[in-house]
C-alpha positions in Angstrom: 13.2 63.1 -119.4 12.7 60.8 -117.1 14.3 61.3 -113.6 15.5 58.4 -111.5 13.5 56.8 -108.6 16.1 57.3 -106.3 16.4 60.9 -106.5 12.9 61.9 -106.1 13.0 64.0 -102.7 11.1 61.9 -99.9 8.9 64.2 -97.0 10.4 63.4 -93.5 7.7 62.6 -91.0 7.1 65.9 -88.7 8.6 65.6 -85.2 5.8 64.7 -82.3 5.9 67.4 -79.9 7.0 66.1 -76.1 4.9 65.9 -73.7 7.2 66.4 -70.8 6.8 69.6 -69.1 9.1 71.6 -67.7 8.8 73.4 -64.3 9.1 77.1 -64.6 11.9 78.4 -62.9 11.0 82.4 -63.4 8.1 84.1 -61.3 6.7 84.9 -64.7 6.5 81.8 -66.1 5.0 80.4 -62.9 2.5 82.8 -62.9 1.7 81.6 -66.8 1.9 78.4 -65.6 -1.2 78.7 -63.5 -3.2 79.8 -66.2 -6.5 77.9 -66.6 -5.2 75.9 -69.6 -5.6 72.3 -69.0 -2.2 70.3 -68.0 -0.7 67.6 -66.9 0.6 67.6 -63.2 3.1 65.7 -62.8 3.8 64.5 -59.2 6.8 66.7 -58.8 4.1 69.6 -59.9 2.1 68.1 -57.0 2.1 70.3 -53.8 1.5 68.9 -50.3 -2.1 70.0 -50.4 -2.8 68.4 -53.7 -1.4 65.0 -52.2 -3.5 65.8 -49.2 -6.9 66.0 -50.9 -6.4 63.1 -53.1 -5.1 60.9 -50.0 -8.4 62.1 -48.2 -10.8 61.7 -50.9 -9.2 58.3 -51.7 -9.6 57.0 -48.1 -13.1 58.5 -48.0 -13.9 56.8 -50.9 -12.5 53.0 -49.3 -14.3 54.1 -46.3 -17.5 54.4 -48.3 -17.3 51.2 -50.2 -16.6 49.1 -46.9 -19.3 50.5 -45.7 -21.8 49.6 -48.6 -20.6 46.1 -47.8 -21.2 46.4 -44.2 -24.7 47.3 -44.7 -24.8 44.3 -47.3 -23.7 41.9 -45.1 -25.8 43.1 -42.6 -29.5 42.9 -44.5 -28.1 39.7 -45.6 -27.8 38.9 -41.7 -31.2 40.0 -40.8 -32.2 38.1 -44.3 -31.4 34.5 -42.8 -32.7 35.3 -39.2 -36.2 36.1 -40.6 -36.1 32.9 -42.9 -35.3 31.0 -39.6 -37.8 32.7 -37.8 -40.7 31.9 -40.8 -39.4 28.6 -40.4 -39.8 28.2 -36.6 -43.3 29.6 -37.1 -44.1 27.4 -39.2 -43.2 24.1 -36.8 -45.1 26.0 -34.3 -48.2 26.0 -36.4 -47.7 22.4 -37.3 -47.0 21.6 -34.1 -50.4 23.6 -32.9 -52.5 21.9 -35.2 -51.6 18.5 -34.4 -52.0 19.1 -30.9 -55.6 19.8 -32.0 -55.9 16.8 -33.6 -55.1 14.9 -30.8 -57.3 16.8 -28.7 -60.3 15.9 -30.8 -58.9 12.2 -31.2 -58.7 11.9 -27.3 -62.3 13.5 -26.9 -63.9 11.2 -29.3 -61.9 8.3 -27.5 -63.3 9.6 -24.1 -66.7 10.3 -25.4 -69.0 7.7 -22.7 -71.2 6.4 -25.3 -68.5 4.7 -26.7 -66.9 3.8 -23.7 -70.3 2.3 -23.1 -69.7 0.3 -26.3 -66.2 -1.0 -25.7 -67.2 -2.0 -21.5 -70.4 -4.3 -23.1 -68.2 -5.7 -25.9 -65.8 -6.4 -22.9 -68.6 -8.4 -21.0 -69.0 -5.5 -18.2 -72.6 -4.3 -17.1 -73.4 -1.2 -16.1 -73.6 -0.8 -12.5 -76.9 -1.0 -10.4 -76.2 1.8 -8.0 -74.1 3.7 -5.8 -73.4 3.5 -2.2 -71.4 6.1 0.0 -69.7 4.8 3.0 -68.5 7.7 5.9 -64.7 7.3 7.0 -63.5 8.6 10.4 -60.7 11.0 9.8 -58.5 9.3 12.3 -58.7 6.2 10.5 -57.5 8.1 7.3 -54.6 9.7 9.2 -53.4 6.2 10.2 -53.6 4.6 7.0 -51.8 8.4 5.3 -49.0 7.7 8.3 -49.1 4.3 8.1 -48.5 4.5 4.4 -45.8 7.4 4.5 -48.3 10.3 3.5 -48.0 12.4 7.0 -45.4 13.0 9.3 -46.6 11.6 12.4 -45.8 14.9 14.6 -48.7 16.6 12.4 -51.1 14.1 13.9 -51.5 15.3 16.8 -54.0 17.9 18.8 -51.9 19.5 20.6 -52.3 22.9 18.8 -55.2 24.6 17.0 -54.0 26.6 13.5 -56.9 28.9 14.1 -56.8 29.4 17.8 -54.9 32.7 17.6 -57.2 33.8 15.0 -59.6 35.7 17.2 -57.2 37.2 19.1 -55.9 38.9 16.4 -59.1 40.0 14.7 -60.4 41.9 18.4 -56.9 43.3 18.5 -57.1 44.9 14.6 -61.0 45.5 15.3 -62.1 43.0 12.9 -60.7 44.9 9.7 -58.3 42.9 7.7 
């Protein structure tokens, strides 16, 4: 009645189909080969045009992504020259207004009612009056040489800068 364990028939697994495909050695089963069906090219399947567009399209596609980094690195580049530029602004501005400050510092330290102040706190007195005294230019040419100022060859009369200065102006007819 009862049967053994051991002799009850077992089910084999089914066998997995290959996926290795075989290149068609007939016209025909070229032709079928080419149908539209979806397959796996191996590389011996590949043709030299295949290998030709995928080389291209690969190298495009490197091309393209050093390029994206170019572009990166470049508005990354401009990036830092503007911050330096801000920053140089900036000093220039800083720079501007403390200028201004000491502008208004120096005008209130020139302004002559406290200069009036200070000289009276010093014991000065304002002066009484002014007196002009008339130099003879020859006397200030001999201190100016004496001192180094002129070259003494320049002192002398010998020549006047303007003499040929009419001439010229009856020869042009007194148009410039």
């Amino acid at each position: 009645m009862a049967k053994a364990v051991s002799t009850i028939p077992r089910s084999r697994p089914a066998a997995r189909p290959t996926t290795r495909t075989i290149k068609p050695r007939s016209a025909e089963a070229r032709r079928a080969a080419k149908s539209p069906v979806a397959r796996v090219v191996t590389r011996r399947d590949a043709t030299n045009g295949m290998r030709r567009v995928i080389m291209v399209s690969a190298s495009i596609a490197v091309l393209a992504i050093m390029v994206m980094f170019l572009v990166v690195a470049f508005q990354t580049r401009i990036a830092e020259t503007q911050m330096k530029i801000d920053k140089i602004n900036s000093q220039i501005q800083a720079e501007r207004d403390r200028y201004d400050a000491l502008r208004l510092e120096r005008s209130a330290l020139r302004d002559p009612a406290r200069l009036v102040v200070e000289a009276t706190a010093m014991g000065m007195i304002p002066g009484t009056g002014t007196d002009f005294t008339t130099v003879e230019p020859t006397s200030v040419a001999a201190v100016l040489v004496s001192t180094g100022g002129v070259d003494p060859e320049y002192m002398s009369d010998s020549e006047d800068p303007l003499e040929n200065y009419g001439a010229v102006k009856a020869l042009i007819g007194g148009q410039p």
